[in-house]
BALOBA-1460 file (C-alpha; in Angstrom, 3 decimals):
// residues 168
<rec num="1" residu="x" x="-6.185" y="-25.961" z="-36.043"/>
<rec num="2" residu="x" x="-2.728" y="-27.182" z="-36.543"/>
<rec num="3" residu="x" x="-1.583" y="-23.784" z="-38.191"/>
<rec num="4" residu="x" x="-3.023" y="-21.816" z="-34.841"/>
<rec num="5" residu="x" x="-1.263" y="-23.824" z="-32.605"/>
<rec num="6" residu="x" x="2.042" y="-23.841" z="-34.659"/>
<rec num="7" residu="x" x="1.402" y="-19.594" z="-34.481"/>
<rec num="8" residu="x" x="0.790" y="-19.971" z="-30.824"/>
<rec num="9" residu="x" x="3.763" y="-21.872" z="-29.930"/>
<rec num="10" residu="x" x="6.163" y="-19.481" z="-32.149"/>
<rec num="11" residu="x" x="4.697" y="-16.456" z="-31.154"/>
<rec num="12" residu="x" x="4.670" y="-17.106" z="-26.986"/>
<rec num="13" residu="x" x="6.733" y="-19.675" z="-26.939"/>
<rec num="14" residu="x" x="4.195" y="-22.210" z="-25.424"/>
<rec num="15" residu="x" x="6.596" y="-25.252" z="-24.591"/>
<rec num="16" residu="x" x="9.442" y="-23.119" z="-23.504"/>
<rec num="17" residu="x" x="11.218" y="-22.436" z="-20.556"/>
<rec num="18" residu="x" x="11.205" y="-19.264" z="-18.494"/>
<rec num="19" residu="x" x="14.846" y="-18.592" z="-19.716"/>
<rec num="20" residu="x" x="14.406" y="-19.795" z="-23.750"/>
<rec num="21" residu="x" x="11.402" y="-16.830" z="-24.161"/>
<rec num="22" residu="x" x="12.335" y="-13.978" z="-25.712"/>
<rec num="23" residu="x" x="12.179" y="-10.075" z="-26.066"/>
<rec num="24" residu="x" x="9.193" y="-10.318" z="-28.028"/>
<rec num="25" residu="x" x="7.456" y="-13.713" z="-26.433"/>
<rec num="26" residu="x" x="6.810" y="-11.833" z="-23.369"/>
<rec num="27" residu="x" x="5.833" y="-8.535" z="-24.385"/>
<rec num="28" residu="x" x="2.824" y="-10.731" z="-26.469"/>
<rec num="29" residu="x" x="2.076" y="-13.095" z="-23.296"/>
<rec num="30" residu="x" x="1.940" y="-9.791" z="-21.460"/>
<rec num="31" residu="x" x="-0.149" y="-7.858" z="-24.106"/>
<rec num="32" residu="x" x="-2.241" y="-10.980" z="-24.392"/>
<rec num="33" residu="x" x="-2.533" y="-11.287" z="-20.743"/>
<rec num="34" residu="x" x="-3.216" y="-7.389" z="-20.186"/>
<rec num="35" residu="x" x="-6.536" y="-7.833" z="-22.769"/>
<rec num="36" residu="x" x="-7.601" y="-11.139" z="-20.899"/>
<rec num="37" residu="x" x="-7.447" y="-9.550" z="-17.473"/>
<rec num="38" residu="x" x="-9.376" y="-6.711" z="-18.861"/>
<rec num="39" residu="x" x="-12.346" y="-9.176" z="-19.841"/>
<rec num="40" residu="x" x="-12.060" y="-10.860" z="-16.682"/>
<rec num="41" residu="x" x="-12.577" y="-7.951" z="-14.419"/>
<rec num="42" residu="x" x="-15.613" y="-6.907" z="-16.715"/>
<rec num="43" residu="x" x="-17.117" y="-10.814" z="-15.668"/>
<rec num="44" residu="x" x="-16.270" y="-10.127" z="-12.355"/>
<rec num="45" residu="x" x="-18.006" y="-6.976" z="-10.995"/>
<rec num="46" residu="x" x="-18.250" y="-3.021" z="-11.287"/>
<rec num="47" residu="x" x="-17.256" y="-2.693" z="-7.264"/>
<rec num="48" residu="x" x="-14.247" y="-5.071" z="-7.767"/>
<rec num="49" residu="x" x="-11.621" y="-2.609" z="-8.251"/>
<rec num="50" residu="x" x="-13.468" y="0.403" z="-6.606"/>
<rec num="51" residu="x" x="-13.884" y="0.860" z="-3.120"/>
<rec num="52" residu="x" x="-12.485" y="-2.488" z="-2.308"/>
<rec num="53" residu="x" x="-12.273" y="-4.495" z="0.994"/>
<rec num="54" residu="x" x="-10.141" y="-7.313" z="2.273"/>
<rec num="55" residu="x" x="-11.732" y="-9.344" z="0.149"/>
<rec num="56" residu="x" x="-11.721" y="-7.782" z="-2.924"/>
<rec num="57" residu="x" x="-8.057" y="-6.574" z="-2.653"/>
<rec num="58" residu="x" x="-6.552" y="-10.099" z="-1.433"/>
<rec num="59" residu="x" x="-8.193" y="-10.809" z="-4.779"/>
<rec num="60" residu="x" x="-6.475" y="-8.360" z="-6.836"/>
<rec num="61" residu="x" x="-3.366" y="-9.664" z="-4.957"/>
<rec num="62" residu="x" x="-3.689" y="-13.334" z="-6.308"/>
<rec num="63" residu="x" x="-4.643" y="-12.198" z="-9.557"/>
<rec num="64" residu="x" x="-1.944" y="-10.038" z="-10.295"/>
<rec num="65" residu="x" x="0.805" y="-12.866" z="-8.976"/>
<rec num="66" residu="x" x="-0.992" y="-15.260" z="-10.621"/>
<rec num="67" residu="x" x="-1.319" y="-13.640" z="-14.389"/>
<rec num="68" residu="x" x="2.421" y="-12.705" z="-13.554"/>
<rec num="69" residu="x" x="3.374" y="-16.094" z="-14.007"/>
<rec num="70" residu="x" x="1.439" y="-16.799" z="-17.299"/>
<rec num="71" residu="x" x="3.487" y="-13.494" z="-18.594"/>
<rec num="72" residu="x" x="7.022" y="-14.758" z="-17.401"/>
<rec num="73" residu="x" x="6.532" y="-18.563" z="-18.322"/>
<rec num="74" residu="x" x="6.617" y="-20.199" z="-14.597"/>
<rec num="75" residu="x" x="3.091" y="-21.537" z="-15.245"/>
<rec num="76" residu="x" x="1.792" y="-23.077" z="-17.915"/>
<rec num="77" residu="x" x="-0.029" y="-20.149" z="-19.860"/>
<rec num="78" residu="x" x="-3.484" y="-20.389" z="-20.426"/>
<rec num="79" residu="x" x="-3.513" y="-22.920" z="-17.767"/>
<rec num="80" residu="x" x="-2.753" y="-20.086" z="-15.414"/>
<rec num="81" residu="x" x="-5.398" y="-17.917" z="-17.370"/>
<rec num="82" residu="x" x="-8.147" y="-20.415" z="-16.317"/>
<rec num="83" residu="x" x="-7.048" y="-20.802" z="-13.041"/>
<rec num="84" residu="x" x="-7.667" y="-16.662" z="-12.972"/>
<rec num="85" residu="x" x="-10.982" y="-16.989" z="-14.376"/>
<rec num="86" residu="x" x="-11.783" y="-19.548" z="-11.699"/>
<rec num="87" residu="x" x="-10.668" y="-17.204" z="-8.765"/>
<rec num="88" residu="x" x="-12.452" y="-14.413" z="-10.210"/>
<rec num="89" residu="x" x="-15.570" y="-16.480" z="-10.898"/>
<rec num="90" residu="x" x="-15.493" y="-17.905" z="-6.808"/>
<rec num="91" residu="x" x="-15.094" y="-14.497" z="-5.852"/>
<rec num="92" residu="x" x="-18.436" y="-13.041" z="-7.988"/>
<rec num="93" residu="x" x="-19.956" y="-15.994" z="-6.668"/>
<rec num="94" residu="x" x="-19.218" y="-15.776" z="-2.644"/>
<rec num="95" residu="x" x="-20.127" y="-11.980" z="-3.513"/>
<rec num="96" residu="x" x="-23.468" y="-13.054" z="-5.042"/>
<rec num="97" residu="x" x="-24.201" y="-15.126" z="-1.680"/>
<rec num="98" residu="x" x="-23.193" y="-12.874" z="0.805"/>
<rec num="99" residu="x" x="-25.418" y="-10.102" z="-0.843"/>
<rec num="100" residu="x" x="-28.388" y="-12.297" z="0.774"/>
<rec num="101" residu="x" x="-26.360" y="-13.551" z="3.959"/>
<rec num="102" residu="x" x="-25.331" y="-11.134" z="6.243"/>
<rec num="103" residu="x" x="-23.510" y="-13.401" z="8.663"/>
<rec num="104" residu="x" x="-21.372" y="-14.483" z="5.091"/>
<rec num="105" residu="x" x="-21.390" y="-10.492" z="4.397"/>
<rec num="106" residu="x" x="-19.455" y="-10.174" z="7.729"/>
<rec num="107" residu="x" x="-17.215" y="-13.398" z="7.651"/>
<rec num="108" residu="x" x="-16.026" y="-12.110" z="3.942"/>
<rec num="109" residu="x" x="-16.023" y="-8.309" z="3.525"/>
<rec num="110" residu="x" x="-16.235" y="-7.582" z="7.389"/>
<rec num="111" residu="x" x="-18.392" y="-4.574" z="9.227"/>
<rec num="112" residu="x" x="-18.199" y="-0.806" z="9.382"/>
<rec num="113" residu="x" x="-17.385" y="0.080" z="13.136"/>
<rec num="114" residu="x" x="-18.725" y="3.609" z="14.450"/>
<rec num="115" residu="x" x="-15.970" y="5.763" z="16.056"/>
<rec num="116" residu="x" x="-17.540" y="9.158" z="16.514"/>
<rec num="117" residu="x" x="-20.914" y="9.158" z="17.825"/>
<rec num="118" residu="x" x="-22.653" y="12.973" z="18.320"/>
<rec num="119" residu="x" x="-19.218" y="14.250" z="18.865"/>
<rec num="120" residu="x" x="-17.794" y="12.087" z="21.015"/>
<rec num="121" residu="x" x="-14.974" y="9.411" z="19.968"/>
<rec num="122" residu="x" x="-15.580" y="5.799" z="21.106"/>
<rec num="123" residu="x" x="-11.842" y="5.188" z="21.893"/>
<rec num="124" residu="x" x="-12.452" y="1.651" z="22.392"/>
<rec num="125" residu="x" x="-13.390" y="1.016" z="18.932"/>
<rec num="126" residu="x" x="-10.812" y="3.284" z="17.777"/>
<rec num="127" residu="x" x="-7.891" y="0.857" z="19.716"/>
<rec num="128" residu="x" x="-9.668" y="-1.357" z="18.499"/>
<rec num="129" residu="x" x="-9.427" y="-0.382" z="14.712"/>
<rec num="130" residu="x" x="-6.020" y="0.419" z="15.367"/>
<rec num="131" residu="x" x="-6.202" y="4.096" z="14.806"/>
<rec num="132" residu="x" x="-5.111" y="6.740" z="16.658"/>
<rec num="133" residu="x" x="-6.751" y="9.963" z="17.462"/>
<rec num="134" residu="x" x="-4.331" y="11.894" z="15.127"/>
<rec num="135" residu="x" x="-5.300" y="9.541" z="12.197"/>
<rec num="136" residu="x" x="-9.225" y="9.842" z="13.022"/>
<rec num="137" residu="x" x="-8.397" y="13.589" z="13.109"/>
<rec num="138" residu="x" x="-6.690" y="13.841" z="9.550"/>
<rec num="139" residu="x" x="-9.454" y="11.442" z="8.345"/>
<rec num="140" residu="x" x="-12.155" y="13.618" z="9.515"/>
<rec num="141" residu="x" x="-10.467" y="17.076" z="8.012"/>
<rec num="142" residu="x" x="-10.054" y="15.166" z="4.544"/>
<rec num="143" residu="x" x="-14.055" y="15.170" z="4.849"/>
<rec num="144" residu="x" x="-14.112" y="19.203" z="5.869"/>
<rec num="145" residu="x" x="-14.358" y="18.645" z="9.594"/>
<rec num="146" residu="x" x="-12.594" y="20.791" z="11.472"/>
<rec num="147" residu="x" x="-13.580" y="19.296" z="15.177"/>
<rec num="148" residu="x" x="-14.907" y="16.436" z="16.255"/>
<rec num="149" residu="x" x="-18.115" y="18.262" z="17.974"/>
<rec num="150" residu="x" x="-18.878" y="18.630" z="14.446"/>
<rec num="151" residu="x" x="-19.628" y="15.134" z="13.796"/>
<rec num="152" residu="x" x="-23.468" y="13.437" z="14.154"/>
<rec num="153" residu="x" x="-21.402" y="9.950" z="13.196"/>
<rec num="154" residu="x" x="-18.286" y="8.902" z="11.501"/>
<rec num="155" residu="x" x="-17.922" y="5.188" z="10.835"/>
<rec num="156" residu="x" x="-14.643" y="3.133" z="9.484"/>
<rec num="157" residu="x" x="-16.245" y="1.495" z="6.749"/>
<rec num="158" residu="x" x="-15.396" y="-1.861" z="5.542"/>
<rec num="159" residu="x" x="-13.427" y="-0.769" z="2.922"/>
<rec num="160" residu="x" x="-11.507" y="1.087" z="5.552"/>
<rec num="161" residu="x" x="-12.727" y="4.598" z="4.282"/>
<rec num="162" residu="x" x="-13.920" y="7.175" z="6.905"/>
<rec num="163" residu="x" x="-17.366" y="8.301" z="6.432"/>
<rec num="164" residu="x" x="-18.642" y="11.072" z="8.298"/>
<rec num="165" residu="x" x="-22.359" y="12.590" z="8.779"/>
<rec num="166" residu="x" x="-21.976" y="15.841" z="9.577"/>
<rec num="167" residu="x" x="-24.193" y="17.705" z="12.705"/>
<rec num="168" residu="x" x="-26.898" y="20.055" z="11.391"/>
């Protein structure tokens, strides 16, 4: 046990300062730190990094500034590791809750908020959105739509995406 931790210390310069790690030190905290991160996101959950909202990207914020640190030495490292794990494990578990709670759904991830309704544009919610008419346009035509008589429905999902439903 005493042989790993003498490895540990030498090789990423545990009890160091920011300024005494080397060259190598930090390219194996950040190697080391690159794998963890990987087996973190796979405990966390497939949607995590995909369409994300709010909450999910604030997350990938904190993560990344916080496994930063553990790379560059200005937090203990695998002190800062846990403390990861910890955000990443209250974040699959306010997920897991608000799958069943709608009004924690809504607090958390927010709503989707419809701005075209059988070709008309609810300009209210699109103020209120903060989006103008030239951004719901270039939205729509990313989806193929040409006009906005086209449209049955297009609602700003939560994650911010446009999706549209097309008139038949």
């Amino acid at each position: 046990m005493d042989a790993l931790k003498d490895f540990a210390e030498t090789a990423i310069g545990l009890s160091l300062r920011p300024q005494q790690l080397n060259f190598y030190q930090i390219g194996l905290r950040a190697i080391i730190v690159y794998l963890v991160m990987i087996a973190f996101v796979r405990f966390g959950k497939k949607r995590f990094l995909g369409r994300a909202t709010a909450f999910d990207a604030i997350l990938v914020i904190v993560i990344g500034s916080t496994a930063a640190r553990a790379i560059t030495g200005n937090a203990p490292f695998f002190e800062t590791l846990f403390g990861v794990l910890v955000l990443i494990a209250m974040h699959w578990v306010i997920s897991f809750v608000a799958r069943g709670s709608p009004t924690l759904s809504e607090l958390v991830k927010g709503h989707s908020t419809v701005l075209v309704r059988d070709g008309h544009v609810n300009t209210h919610a699109l103020k209120k959105a903060h989006m103008s008419i030239d951004d719901l346009h270039e939205d729509l035509r990313q989806q193929g739509v040409d006009k906005v008589a086209e449209v049955k429905e297009a609602q700003l999902e939560r994650s911010g995406e446009l999706s549209v439903i097309k008139k038949k």
